[in-house]
C-alpha positions in Angstrom: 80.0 44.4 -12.9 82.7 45.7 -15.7 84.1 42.5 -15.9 79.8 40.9 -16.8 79.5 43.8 -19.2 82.9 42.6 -20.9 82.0 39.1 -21.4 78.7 40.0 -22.4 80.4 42.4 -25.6 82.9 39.9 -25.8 80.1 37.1 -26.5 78.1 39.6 -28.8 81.3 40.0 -31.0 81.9 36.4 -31.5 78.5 35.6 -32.3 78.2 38.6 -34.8 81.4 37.6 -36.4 80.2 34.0 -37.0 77.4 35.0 -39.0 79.1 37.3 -41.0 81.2 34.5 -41.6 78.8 32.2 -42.2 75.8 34.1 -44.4 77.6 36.9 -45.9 79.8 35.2 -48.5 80.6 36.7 -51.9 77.9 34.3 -53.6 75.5 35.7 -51.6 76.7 39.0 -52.1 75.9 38.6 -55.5 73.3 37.0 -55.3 71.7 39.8 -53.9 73.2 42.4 -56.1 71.3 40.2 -59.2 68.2 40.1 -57.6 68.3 44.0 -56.4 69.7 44.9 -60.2 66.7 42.9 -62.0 64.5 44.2 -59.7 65.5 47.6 -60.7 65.7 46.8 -64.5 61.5 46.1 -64.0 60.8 49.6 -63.1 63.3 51.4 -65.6 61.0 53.0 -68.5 63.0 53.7 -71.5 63.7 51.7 -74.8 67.8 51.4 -75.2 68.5 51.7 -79.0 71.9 51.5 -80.5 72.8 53.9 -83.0 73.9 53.3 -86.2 77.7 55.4 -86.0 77.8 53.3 -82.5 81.5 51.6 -82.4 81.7 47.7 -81.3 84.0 48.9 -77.6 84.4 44.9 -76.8 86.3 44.9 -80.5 88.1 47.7 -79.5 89.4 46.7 -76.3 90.7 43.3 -77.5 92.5 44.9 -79.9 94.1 46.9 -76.9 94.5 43.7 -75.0 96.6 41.9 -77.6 98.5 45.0 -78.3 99.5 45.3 -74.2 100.7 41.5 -73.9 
């Protein structure tokens, strides 16, 4: 009987790592996260406004970037 039960948990992890293996890849991964995220975005409420004394941060950290290499 221990030795059934053993093959039986044995089987159960192969099986359950093949599908991992198989449908949970990093495109689908994020995949998901886009569809989860803009389905989230929908029900957000609030208008995003920039203000005026607002820095440009993707200017900024290029200039950090070119001063690194």
């Amino acid at each position: 009987m221990g030795q059934q039960q053993y093959q039986k948990a044995k089987t159960l992890v192969r099986n359950g790592s093949g599908y991992v293996l198989k449908n949970l890849q990093m495109k689908y991964v994020y995949d998901y996260m886009f569809h989860i995220l803009q389905s989230y975005g929908k029900l957000m409420k609030m208008n995003v406004e920039v203000p005026e004394e607002a820095k440009c941060v993707q200017r900024q950290w290029r200039v950090r970037l070119k001063e690194v290499e």
